[in-house]
C-alpha angles and dihedrals in degrees: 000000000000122000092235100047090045080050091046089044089049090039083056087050106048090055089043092053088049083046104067101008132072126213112255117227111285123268112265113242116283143183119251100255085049091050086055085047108047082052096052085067101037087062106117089342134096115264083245087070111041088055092049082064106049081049096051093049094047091055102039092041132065101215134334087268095061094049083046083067096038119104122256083244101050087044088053096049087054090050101037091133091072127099093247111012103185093048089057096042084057099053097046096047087051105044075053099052103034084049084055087051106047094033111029091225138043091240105104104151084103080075092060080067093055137080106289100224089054092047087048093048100058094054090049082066097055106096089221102059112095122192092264094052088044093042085042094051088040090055105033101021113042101020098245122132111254131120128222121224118174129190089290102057100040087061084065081049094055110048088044085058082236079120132028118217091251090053085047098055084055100053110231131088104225099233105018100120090039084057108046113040129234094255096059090030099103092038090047082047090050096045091051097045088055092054099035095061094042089060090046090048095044122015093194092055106149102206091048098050085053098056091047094058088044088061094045135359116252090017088127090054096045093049089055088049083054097043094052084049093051089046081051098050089041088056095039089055089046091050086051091055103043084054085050093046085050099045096050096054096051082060100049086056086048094058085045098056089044087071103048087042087057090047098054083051099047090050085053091052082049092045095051094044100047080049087049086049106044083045087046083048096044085058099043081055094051096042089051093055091048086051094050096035092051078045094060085035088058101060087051096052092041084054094049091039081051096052087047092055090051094045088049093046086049094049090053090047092053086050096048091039085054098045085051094045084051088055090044090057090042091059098053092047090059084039090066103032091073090050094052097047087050101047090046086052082053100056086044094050086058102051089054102085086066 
């Protein structure tokens, strides 16, 4: 789009939302910290109830400190009344924490004194400090010109063709502030706010779809198509999350029967190796009565082996007592044949003389 037909298109906005809006009462004078605060609240809320919740932590709280320190749960039951209690207990928590952090103390009006765009720049650090709260502090607290639009009012943005989807994600509208001048920024801000929040609070508002038709032609229609997209997208990502939620937990009982699976085969291992064992054992058992049977076995054939040796020893002793007996009987033999021969000489000496 053209910067002079995104100007004209603001230009239309800005008398339709005079048209059919009022300016709230001004803000009261705040320092700067309160200023980063009482945005963190407002943001895509009414201005009722963001002061409502000042109010509520003043009162409930000692000091900011005390609410810096405080959990995200304790801070959105104290601001329950708001659209999205968590989201605003979290930004205010954290502008409070990440200004501890970069300053050492909650009093910040020294920086109204300072060059804007350093001043600027520091906040733009802090993680809490989305582009409404920054816009919001810029424009109430240190005097600069730049208008906040949170999620609310960029959906009005949007369905008029002022903002493309790309420029709203983002988070800024190229030529806003060149559109609308620094004297009416914080009532065109105002207007818009009001009107912004009707329509996210109620899509069927009748005052805000007028306003939108009386930007450009068809916008109504054109909210409800993106209504019905946005329906679409929300139960696509529930669906997303139930699979994930299923799936997980598959998983987890998974995971569950993997143990008991790994215990019943662990008790099997168990199983197999105390039967090894007790079989290991059985043998041992065995092998150590055959040891000790062959060991009370030994001594008795030692004893036979050693009987057989006597009787073998005494065997060869009759034999050799026998040979020696047969010698014996030789010798005398040979002992007597000599005598014989001589006495036989001797009868036959004697005959001779006759």
């Amino acid at each position: 789009m053209s910067a002079s037909n995104r100007a004209a298109l603001i230009t239309k906005l800005y008398a339709a939302l005079k048209k059919h809006y009022k300016p709230t009462p001004p803000q009261p004078a705040r320092p700067l910290l309160e200023h980063i605060l009482y945005a963190s609240l407002l943001q895509d809320a009414s201005a009722e109830l963001a002061d409502e919740g000042m109010a509520k932590c003043e009162q409930d709280f000692f000091d900011w400190n005390e609410v810096r320190v405080t959990t995200v749960s304790e801070l959105s039951q104290v601001l329950s009344r708001l659209p999205d209690p968590t989201k605003a207990a979290t930004r205010l928590k954290t502008n409070l924490q990440s200004v501890f952090e970069e300053f050492y103390t909650f009093d910040l009006d020294h920086l109204k004194k300072e060059n804007l765009g350093k001043a600027v720049a520091k906040f733009e650090k802090m993680p809490g400090m989305t582009p409404f709260v920054l816009s919001y502090t810029i424009q109430h607290g240190l005097g600069g010109h730049s208008i906040p639009v949170d999620y609310s009012a960029m959906v009005i943005l949007m369905v008029t063709d002022i903002a493309s989807q790309t420029e709203a994600a983002a988070g800024k509208v190229p030529g806003l502030e060149r559109a609308i001048p620094k004297s009416k920024g914080i009532e065109f801000s105002d207007l818009l706010h009001q009107a912004a929040v009707a329509l996210n609070n109620n899509a069927k508002d009748k005052k805000s779809r007028a306003l939108v038709d009386d930007v450009a032609k068809g916008s109504s229609k054109r909210l409800d198509e993106w209504h019905s997209k946005q329906k679409a997208a929300k139960q696509r990502v529930a669906d997303r999350k139930a699979k994930a939620a299923e799936d997980e937990e598959l998983e987890q009982a998974t995971e569950d029967v993997k143990p008991a699976s790994k215990k019943s085969a662990e008790s099997a291992t168990k199983a197999k190796k105390a039967d090894s064992k007790s079989a290991a054992e059985e043998e041992a058992t065995s092998t150590k009565s055959k040891k000790s049977a062959a060991k009370k076995a030994a001594p008795t054939k030692a004893a036979e082996i050693a009987a057989e040796r006597t009787e073998s020893k005494k065997k060869a002793a009759g034999k050799d007592s026998k040979k020696k007996s047969a010698k014996a009987s030789a010798s005398k033999g040979d002992a007597a044949k000599p005598a014989t021969k001589k006495s036989a000489s001797r009868k036959l000496s004697k005959r001779k003389p006759r």
